[in-house]
N, C-alpha and C positions, 0 to 999 in steps of 0.2 A: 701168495707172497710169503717168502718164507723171514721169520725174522729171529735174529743171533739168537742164541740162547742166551748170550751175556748181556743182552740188552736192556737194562736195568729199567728207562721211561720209556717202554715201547708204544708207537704207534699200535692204535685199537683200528683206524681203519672204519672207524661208526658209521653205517650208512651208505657204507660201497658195497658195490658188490662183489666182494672177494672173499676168499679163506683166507686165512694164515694159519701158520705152521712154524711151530718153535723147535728149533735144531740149529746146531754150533754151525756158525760160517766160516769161511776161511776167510774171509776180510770182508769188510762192511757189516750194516747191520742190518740192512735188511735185501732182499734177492728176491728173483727168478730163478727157479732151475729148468732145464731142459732136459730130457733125458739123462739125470743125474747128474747135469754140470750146472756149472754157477755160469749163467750168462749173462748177468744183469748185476748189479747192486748198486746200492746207495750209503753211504757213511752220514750217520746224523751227527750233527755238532751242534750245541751251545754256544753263543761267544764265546764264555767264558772259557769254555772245553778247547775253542776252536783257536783261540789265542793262546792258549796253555799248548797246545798241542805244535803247533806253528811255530814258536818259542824254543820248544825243548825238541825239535826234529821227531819226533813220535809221529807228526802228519807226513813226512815225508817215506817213512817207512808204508804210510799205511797208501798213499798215494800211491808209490812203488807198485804195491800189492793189487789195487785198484786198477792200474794201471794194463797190467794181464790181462783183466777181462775183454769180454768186448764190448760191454756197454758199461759205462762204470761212473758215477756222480757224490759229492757232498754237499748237502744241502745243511747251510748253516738258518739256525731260529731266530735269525734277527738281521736288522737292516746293514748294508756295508758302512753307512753314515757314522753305525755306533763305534766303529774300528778305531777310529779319532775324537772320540770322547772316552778312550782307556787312560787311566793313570797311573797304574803300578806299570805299565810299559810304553814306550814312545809308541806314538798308533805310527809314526814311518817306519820301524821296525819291522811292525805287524803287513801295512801296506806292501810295502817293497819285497816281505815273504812270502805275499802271497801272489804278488806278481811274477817272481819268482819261480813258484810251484805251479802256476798257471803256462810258463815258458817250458817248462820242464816235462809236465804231465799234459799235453795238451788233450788227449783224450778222455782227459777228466772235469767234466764238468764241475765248479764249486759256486753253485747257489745260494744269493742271499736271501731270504724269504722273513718280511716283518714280525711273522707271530709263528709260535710252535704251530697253530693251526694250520697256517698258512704253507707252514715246511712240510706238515705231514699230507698236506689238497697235493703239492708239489711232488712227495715222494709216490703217493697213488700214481697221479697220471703219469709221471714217467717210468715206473715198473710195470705199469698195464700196457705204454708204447712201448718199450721192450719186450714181454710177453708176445704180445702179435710182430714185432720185427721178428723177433729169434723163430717164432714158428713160420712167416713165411721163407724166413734167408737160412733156413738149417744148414743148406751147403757153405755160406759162407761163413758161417759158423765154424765151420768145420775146418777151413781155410786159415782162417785168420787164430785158432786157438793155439797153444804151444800143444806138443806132443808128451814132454816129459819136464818132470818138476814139481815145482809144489804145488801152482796153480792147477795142474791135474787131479791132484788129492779129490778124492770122493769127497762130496760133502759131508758122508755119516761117518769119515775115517777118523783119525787121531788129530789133534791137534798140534800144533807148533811146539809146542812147549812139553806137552807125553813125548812128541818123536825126539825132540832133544834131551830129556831125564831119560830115555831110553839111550839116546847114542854116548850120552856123558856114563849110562851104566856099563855098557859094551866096550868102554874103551875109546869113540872115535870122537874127535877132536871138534868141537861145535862151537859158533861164537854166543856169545851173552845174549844179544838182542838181535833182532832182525830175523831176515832169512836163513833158511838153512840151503847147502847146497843140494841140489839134483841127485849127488850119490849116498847121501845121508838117508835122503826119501827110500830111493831103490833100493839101500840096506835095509831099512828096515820092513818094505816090502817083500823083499827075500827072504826076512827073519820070519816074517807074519802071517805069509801066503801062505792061505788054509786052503 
């Protein structure tokens, strides 16, 4: 299991039987790669993270990006019950966004799971059925992935944010937040292609 390098409470994984491997993701926090692609991941959430995030459209970006894969899930640390025991925000806000994102991404599973414990028993077993889908279905893998873009980016490449400090140095015209386009990438793999 490979898990982000920015993942600040990372799952340890105690007692499984797996490695991990700390290296930057291009979205989520933690993965499966395949012969150097990301076929899997998981985005972990807090309520409180998961509410904040929901709120300020930051999950829908990340949902987006999620969304690319071919196997792709969030798994929130705590029950849906607590969504409507929030007070600095109306929990129908919360509900209805995330109903929302659930119409929107349907390929992305967003799990409520009662305890950190509980979410990281949840993040094992569905990275390990991943694991073995992606190795017996590598054709369809192969199928259903984009060809070009960001979601190609190598996992050990650059980051979102290097390739845009690099295109904003070069001259080419980048937005603030989010994605960048297709010919931004291909620029700067033309710059950088050793």
């Amino acid at each position: 299991i490979v898990v982000d390098s920015h993942e600040h409470y990372a799952y340890h994984f105690k007692g499984k039987p797996v490695r991990t491997v700390s290296q930057a993701l291009p979205c989520g926090d933690y993965g499966v790669i395949l012969d150097g692609q990301l076929v899997a991941s998981v985005e972990r959430k807090s309520l409180i993270d998961f509410v904040s995030s929901l709120t300020s459209g930051r999950l829908r970006y990340a949902l987006g990006e999620l969304a690319a894969l071919p196997r792709a899930a969030v798994v929130v640390e705590d029950r849906y019950s607590q969504i409507f025991k929030q007070d600095r925000v109306r929990p129908a806000l919360v509900a209805d966004g995330l109903a929302e994102c659930q119409l929107r991404w349907p390929s992305v599973a967003i799990v409520f799971c009662e305890t950190r414990p509980l979410a990281e028993e949840w993040t094992y077993r569905y990275l390990a059925a991943a694991q073995v889908w992606a190795c017996s279905e590598a054709g369809a893998i192969q199928r259903i992935t984009p060809t070009a873009g960001p979601e190609t980016t190598p996992v050990s490449g650059p980051s979102t944010t290097e390739v845009r400090a690099w295109a904003r140095a070069n001259g080419i015209a980048v937005p603030e937040r989010g994605r960048l386009h297709v010919e931004v990438w291909q620029a700067w793999r033309a710059a950088n292609d050793t």
